[in-house]
N, C-alpha and C positions, 0 to 999 in steps of 0.2 A: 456646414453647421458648426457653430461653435457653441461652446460649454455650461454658457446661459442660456440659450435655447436648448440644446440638450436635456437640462435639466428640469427646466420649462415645462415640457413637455409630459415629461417622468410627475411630477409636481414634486423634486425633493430638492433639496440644497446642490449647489455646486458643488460643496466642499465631498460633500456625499457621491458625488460623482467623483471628483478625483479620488479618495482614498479607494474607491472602489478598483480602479481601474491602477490603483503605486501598489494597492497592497500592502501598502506603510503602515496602516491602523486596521481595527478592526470595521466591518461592514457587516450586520446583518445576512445572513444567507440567501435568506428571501429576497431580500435588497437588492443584491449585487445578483441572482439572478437574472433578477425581473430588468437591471440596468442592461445588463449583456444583451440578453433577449432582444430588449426596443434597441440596443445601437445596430444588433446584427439586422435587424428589420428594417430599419432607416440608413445602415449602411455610414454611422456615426461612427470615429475614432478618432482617440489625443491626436494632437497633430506635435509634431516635433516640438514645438514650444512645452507644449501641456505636459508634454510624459518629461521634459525636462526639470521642470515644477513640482510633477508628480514623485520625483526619485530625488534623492540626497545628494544631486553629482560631485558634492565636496570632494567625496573620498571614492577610493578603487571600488568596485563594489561586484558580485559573487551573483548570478540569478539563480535561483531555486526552483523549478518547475514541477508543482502540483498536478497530477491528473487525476482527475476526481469523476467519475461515472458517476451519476445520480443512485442509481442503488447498491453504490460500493461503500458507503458509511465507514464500514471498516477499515477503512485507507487511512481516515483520522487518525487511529491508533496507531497507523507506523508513520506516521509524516512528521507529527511531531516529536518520537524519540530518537529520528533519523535525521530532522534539522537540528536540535541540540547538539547531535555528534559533528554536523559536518558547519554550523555556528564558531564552536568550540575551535576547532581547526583556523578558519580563517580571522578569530580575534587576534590570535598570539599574533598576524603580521599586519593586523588593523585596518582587515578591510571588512564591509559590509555585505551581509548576506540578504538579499531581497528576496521573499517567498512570493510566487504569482499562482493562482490558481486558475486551470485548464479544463473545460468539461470537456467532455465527448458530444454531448446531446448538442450543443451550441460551438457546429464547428469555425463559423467566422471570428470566433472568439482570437482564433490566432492570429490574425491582422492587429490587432490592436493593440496585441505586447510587440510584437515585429519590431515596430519602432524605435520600443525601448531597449528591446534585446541589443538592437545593432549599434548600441549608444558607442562611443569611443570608449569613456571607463570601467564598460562592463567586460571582465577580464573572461569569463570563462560562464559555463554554465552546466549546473547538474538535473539530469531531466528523468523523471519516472518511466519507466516504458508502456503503462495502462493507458495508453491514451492513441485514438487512431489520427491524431495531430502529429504522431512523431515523425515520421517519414517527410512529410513536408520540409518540418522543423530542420530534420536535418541536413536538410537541400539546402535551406537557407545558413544555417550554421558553417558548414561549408563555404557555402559561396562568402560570407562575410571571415571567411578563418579564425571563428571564434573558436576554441577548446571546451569540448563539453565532453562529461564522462556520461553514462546513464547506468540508473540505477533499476535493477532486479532483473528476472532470467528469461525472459522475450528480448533477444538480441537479434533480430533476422540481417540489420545490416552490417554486423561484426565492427559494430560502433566499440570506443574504450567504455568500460564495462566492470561495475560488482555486483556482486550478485551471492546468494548465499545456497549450499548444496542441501534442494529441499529434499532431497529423495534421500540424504544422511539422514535426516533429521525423521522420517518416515520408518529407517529401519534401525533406527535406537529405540523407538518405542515396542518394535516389532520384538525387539532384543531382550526387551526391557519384561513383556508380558510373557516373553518363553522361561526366561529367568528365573521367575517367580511362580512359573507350572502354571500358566494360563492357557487353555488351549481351544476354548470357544468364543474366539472375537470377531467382533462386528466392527466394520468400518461404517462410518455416517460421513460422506462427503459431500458436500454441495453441488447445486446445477445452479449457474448464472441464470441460467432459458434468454441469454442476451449474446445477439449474433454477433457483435462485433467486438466482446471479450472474448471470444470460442480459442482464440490463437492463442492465449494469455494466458487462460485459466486452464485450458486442457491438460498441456503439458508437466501445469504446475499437479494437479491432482494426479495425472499419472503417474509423476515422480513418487509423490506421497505412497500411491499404490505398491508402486514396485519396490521401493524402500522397505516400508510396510512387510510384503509377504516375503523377501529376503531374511528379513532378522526374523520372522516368528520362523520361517522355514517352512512353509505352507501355500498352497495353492490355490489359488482362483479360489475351487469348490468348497473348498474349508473355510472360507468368510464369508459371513453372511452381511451383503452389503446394502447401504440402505444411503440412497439419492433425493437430492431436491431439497431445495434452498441454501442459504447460510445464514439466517436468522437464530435468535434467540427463540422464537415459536415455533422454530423447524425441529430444532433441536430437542423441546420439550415435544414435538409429534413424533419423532422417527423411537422417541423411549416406546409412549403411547402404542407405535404399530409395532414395535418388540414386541411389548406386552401382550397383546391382543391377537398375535400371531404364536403365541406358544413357544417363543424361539427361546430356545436352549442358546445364553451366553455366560460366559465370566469376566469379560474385557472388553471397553469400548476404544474405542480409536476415533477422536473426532477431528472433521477438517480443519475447525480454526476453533477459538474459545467461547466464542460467541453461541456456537451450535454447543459444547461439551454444560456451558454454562446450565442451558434448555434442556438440555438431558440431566443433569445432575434435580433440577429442581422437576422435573416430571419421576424419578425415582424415588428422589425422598416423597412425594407427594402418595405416591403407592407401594410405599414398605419395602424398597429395595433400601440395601443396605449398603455405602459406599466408605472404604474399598470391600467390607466381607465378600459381599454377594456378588457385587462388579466393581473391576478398578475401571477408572476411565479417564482416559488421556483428551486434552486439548490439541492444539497446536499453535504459535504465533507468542505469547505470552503476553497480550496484553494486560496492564494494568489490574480490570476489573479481576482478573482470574485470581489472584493471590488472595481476595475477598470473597470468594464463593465457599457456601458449605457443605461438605468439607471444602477446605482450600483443595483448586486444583491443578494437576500435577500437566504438564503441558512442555512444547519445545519453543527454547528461545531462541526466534530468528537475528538476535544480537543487533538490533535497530542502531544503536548508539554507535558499536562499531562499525555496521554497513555506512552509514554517516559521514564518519571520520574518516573510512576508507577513501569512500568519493571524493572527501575533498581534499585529503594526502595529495591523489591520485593526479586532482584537476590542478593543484598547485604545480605539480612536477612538471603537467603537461604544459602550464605559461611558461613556465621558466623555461623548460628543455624542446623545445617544440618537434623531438627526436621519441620522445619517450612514448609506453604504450601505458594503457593501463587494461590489467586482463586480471582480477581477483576473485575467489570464490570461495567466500568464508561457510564455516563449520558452524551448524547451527549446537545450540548444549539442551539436554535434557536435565529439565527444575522439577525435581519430585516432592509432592507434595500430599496432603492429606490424603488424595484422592486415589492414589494410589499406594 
């Protein structure tokens, strides 16, 4: 099947089909979706002409791999301050950075970049590790000796590798709330309730955990811990079921800023008072958090630099095909109003 019939079918433009599939421009989400979907269904992909079309092969050019789980939204927020860093890196020797986007839910999706992965000018590749495509991925990376580093702390094949120490970053806060004579806090960490993130996310919250009760110096029984989601609505429930449960705290501790957000606006809506009556920490530092009221106070997983790490890393590995890469940055604690 080629690309006019493809498209045909879909009822959208050609052209709409290629960008979908280069990733060169933007594409609606629903769009490319619903494209992936009907090729994985019909069993449609570029054929080597097409993905050559589809990509700039002027120049050397860098792939980027996205893993994007339908209810991980929050991935947004570190994808794009962590291609800025590792962009940055491969302007100064003028080559192009290609971002591709991977679900989980639509696993034939991986056939279709294959192609282009294994192009001759694509030097090297850096890949997220959220995605249950990697393993494949990296069968095939191998088999063609392409150089890829992956990025964050699911490493099971002891691939090259940065990744940032989230369980540091768990017991600065812990540090952070003993310091200041805080000695009734709550952790609020999310549950994916999704089986095939269980390997991903586990280890990342436990870290958070055991971080966490290192620096305050406290056990298990001394936190009162509260599960389920990562949303902005979770975050304004789990304040809700403080409340309503009479629990005696002074200090939150949330999994990422998205929940810290949801809890800051379910406080102020019921006369708690932030920081008086509770200080309360995020995690992750995205963007929207230096905007909340109060501004809050959260840990920066150092996007930019994870970024430019990886691609330090991947450069070292084209050139020196000897070299490793094994780094694991220091996340920093940004205190803010909320604390």
């Amino acid at each position: 099947m080629d690309i006019r019939t493809f498209a045909k079918i879909l009822d959208i433009s050609e052209s709409t089909v290629s960008r979908a599939f280069s990733g060169k421009s933007p594409v609606r989400h629903e769009t490319k979706r619903r494209i992936f979907q009907k090729a994985a269904e019909l069993g449609y992909r570029p054929n080597g002409h097409l993905a050559s079309n589809n990509l700039p092969f002027a120049r050397e050019q860098i792939v980027v791999i996205h893993p994007l789980p339908g209810i991980r939204l929050g991935l947004d927020f570190f994808f794009s301050e962590m291609y800025e860093g590792i962009n940055a890196v491969f302007q100064t020797v003028g080559w192009q950075v290609s971002p591709h986007l991977l679900f989980n839910d639509i696993p034939l999706l991986g056939d279709f970049y294959y192609d282009v992965f294994k192009a001759a000018n694509i030097h090297g590749i850096i890949c997220g590790c959220d995605t249950d495509l990697y393993p494949d991925l990296k069968k095939r990376l191998d088999c063609w000796a392409k150089p890829f580093v992956l990025v964050g702390n699911h490493n099971p094949h002891g691939a090259d590798n940065v990744r940032v120490d989230i369980e540091a970053g768990g017991r600065m806060v812990g540090e952070y709330f003993r310091r200041i004579g805080r000695r009734r806090p709550v952790v609020v960490l999310g549950d994916y309730k999704r089986e095939c993130l269980d390997d991903i996310e586990r280890p990342l919250a436990r870290g958070k955990e055991r971080g966490f009760l290192d620096g305050m110096k406290a056990g298990r029984e001394e936190v009162v811990w509260i599960r389920g989601g990562y949303s902005y609505a979770d975050g304004f429930a789990s304040c809700l079921k403080l409340l309503q449960a009479g629990a005696s705290f002074d200090c939150v501790f949330c999994g990422n800023d998205i929940l810290a957000t949801g809890f800051l606006a379910a406080a102020h809506a019921h006369g708690l008072k932030v920081p008086e009556d509770v200080v309360v920490f995020g995690f992750d530092n995205v963007e929207v958090s230096q905007f909340t009221v109060p501004a809050l106070s959260t840990v920066d997983l150092q996007r930019r630099e994870v970024g430019r790490a990886a691609a330090a890393g991947l450069l070292d590995l084209i050139r020196h095909k000897e070299s490793r890469v094994n780094l694991t940055l220091k996340p920093q604690l940004i205190l803010r109003e909320s604390a």
